[in-house]
C-alpha positions in Angstrom: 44.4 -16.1 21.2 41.5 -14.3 23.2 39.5 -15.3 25.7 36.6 -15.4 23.4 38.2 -17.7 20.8 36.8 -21.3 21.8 38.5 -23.4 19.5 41.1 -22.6 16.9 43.3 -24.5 14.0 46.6 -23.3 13.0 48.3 -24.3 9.7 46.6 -28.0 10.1 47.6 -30.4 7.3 46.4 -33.9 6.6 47.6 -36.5 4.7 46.2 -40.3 3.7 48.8 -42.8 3.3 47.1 -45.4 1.6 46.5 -46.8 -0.8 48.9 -43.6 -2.1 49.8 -40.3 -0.4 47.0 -37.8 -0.6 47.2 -34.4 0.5 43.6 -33.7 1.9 43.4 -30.9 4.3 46.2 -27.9 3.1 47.3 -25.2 5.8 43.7 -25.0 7.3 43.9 -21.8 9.8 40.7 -20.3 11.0 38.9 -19.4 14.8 35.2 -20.1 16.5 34.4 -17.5 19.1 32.4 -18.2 21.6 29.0 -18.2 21.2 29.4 -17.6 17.1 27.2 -20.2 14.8 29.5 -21.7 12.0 28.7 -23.6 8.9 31.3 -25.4 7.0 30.3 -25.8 2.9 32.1 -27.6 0.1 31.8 -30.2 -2.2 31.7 -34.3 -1.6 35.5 -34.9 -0.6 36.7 -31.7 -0.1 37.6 -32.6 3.3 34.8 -31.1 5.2 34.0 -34.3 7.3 38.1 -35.1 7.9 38.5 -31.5 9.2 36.0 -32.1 11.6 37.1 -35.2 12.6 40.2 -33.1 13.9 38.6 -30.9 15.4 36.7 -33.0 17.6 39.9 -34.6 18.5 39.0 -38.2 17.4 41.5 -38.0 14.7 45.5 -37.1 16.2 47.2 -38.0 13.0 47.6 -34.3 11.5 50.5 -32.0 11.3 49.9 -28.8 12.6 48.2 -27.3 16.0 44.7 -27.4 17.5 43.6 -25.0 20.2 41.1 -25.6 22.4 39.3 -23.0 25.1 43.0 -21.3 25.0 44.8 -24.4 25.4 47.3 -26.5 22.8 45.1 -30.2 22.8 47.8 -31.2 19.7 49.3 -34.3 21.2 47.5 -34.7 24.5 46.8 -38.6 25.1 44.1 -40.3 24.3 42.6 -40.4 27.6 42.7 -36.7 28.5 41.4 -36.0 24.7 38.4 -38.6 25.5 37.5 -36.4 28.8 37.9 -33.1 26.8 35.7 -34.4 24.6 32.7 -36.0 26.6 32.5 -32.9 28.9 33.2 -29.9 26.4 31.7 -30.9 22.9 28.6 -32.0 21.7 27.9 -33.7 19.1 24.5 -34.1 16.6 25.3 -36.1 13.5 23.3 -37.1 10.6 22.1 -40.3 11.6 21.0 -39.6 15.8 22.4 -42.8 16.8 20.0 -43.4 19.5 19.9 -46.7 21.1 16.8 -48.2 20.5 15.9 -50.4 23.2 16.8 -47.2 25.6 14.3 -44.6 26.6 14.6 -40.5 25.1 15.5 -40.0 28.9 17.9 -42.9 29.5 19.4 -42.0 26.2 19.8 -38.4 26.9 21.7 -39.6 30.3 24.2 -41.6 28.7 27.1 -39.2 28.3 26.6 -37.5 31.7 27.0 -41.0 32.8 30.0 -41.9 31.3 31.8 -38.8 32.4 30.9 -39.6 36.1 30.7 -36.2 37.5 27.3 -35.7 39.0 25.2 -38.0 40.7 22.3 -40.1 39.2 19.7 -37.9 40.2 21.5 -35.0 39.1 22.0 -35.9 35.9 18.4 -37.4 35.2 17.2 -34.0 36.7 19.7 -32.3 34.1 18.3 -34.7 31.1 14.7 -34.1 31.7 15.7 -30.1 31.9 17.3 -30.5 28.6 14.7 -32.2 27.1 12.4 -29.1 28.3 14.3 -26.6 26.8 14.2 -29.1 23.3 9.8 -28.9 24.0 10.2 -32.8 24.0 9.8 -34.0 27.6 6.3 -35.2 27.2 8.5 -38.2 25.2 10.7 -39.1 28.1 9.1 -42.5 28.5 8.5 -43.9 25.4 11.7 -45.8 23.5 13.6 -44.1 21.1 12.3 -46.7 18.6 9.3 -45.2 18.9 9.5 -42.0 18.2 9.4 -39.7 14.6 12.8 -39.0 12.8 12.5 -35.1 13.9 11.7 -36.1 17.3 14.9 -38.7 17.2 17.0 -35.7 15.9 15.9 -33.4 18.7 16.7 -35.8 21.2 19.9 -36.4 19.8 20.7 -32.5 20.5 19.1 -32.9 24.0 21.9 -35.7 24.4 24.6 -33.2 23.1 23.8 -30.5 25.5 23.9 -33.1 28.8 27.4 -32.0 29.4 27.1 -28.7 29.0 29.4 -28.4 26.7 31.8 -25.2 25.2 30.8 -26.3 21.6 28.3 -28.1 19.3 29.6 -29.8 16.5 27.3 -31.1 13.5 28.0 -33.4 10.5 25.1 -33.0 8.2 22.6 -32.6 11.5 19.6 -31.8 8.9 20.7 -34.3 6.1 18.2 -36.9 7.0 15.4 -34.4 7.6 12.4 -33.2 5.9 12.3 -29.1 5.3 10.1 -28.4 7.8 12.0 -30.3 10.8 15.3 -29.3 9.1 13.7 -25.7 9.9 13.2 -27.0 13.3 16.7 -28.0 14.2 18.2 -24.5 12.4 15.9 -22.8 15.1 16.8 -24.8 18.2 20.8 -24.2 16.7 20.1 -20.2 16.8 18.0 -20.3 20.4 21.3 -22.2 21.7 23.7 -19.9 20.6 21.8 -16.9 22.1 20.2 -18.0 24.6 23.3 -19.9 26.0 26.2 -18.3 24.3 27.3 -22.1 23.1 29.3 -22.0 20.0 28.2 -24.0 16.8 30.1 -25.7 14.3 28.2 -27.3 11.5 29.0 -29.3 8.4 26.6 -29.5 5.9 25.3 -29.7 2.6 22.3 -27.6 3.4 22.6 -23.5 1.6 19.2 -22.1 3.1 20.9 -23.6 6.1 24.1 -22.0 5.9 22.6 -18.7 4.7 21.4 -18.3 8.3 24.9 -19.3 10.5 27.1 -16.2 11.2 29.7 -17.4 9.4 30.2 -19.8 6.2 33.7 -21.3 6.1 33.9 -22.2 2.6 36.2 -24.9 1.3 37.3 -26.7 -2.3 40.2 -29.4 -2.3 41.4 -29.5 0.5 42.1 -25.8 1.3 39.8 -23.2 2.5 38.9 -21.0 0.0 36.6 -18.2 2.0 35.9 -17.6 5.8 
């Protein structure tokens, strides 16, 4: 595995056991590199969302081996799995599961916070930088209830990026958007993979969305069928 290779799945299979056994992810193998924007495409239950589910290390029940910024995480506890996690990967979902009653900045702070590295005034400093970058500072301030849907979503990348993280991973980060902010968050994706070499995995739904990622990893039952 090379340097450049940030995350990596080797012959990963995935079974449900109930109500019956169901095979659903079958001898998945593929790598990110770093700084390399990724879509993942397939139909509804194909196993797009389980897969990255795995790869984000909240679900351990797999067979198979995940690798990780050149490192086996397959089998690491919880704990160490939570830390890789909060400081390495970011994560923008459909839904930007802000807290409401919160502030843009307070929200943006929450997973520096939690990882307990850097001081408060470090990491407001760091929110307020990332919300810069994401032409949304002037928002700071106001709550997150009060505040557009595009704006919500751009704050939830803001939030992602606290950490500085190795990778962004997205589960349908555009399904709740209109085209033009949809547009909007496919531009901030690309900016972030040049302009700081960060490394993109996306899930969605989206063609004229995938059409523009480096890469499409394409899968149907299960299996991945092109890469």
């Amino acid at each position: 595995m090379g340097n450049d290779t940030i995350l990596e799945a080797r012959n990963i299979n995935k079974y449900f056991r109930e109500p019956v056994l169901f095979h659903v992810l079958k001898d998945i193998n593929f790598k990110i590199n770093n700084g390399e924007f990724v879509s993942i495409m397939g139909k509804s239950g194909c196993g797009k969302s389980t897969l990255l589910y795995i790869l984000s290390t909240m679900d351990t029940d797999y067979e198979g081996d995940l690798m990780f910024m050149g490192e086996k995480i397959t089998g690491k506890p919880h704990e160490e799995l939570a830390r890789i996690r909060n400081k390495h990967i970011g994560f923008v979902f459909q839904f930007h599961y802000l807290l409401s009653e919160f502030t843009v900045l307070e929200n943006v702070m929450l997973p520096a916070k939690k990882l307990g590295i850097k001081s408060l005034g470090e990491i407001r400093h760091d929110a307020m930088e990332k919300l810069k970058l994401l032409h949304i500072d002037d928002q700071a301030h106001k709550l997150a209830s009060r505040i557009s849907g595009g704006q919500k979503q751009r704050v939830a990348i803001a939030r992602a990026l606290i950490n500085d993280p190795a990778i962004i991973m997205g589960d349908e980060p555009t399904g709740n958007l209109d085209s033009m902010n949809a547009e909007n968050v496919l531009n901030i994706f690309k900016d972030l993979v040049r302009e700081q070499n960060l490394s993109l995995l996306v899930v969605t739904h989206d063609h004229d969305f995938a059409d523009q990622t480096d890469r499409i990893i394409e899968m149907g039952d299960g299996r991945i069928i092109h890469q």
